[in-house]
C-alpha positions as CSV (number, residue, x, y, z in Angstrom):
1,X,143.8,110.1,-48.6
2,X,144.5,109.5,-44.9
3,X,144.5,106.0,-44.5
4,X,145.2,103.1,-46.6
5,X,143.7,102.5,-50.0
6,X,142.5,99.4,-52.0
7,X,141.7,98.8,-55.4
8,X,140.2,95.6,-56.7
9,X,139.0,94.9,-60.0
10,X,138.3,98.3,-61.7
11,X,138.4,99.7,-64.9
12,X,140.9,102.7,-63.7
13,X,143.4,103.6,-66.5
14,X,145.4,105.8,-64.6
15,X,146.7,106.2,-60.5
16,X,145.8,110.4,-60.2
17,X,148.8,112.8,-60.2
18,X,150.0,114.2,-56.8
19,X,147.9,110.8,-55.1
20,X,149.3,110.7,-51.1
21,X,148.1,107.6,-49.8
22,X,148.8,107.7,-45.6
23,X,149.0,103.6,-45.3
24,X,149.2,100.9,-47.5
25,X,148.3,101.0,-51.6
26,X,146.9,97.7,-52.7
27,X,146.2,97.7,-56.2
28,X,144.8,94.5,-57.1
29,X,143.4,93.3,-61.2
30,X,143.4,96.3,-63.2
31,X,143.7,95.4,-66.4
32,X,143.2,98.8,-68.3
33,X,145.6,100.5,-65.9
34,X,148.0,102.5,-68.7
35,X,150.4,104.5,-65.9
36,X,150.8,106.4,-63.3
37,X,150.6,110.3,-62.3
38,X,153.7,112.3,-60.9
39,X,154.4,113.2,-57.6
40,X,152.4,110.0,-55.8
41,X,153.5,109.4,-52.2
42,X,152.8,106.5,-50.7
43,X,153.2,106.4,-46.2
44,X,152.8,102.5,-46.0
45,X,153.7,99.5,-48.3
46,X,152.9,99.2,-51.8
47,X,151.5,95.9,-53.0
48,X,150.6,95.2,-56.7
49,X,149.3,92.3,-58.0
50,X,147.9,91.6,-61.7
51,X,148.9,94.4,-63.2
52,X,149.8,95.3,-66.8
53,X,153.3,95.5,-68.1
54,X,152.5,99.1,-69.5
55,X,151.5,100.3,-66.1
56,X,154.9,99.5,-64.8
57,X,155.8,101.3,-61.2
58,X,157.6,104.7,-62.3
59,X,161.0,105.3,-60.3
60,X,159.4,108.3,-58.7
61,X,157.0,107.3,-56.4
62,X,157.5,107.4,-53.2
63,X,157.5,104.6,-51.3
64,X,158.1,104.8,-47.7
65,X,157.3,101.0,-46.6
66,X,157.8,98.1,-48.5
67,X,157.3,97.6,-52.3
68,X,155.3,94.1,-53.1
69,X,155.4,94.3,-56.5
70,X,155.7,91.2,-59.5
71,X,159.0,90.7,-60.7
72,X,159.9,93.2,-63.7
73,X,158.0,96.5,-61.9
């Protein structure tokens, strides 16, 4: 993915393995998200909102702009 990515209320249980998002992530009311992929690279800021405990940010994705995330990710 090239450019920035949103995702609003979906039914996604996973963010893919080797995901490389060239702008901003926005991951927005995804309540059967379970976890994340390895090796996700993210260019622009990463913003979370209503998410699920158990799909708590993994300390390997890359982040190169700012992390907008709730308080315990």
């Amino acid at each position: 993915m090239q450019e920035s990515l949103e995702c609003w209320h979906l039914g996604l249980r996973r963010i893919p393995a080797s995901l490389f998002c060239g702008g901003d992530l926005l991951l927005v009311d995804l309540p059967s998200l379970e976890g994340w992929g390895a090796d996700i690279w993210i260019k622009g800021d990463l913003i979370m909102s209503r998410i699920p405990r158990q799909a708590a940010l993994p300390r390997d994705v890359r982040v190169e702009g700012k992390r907008r995330v709730p308080v315990g990710y």
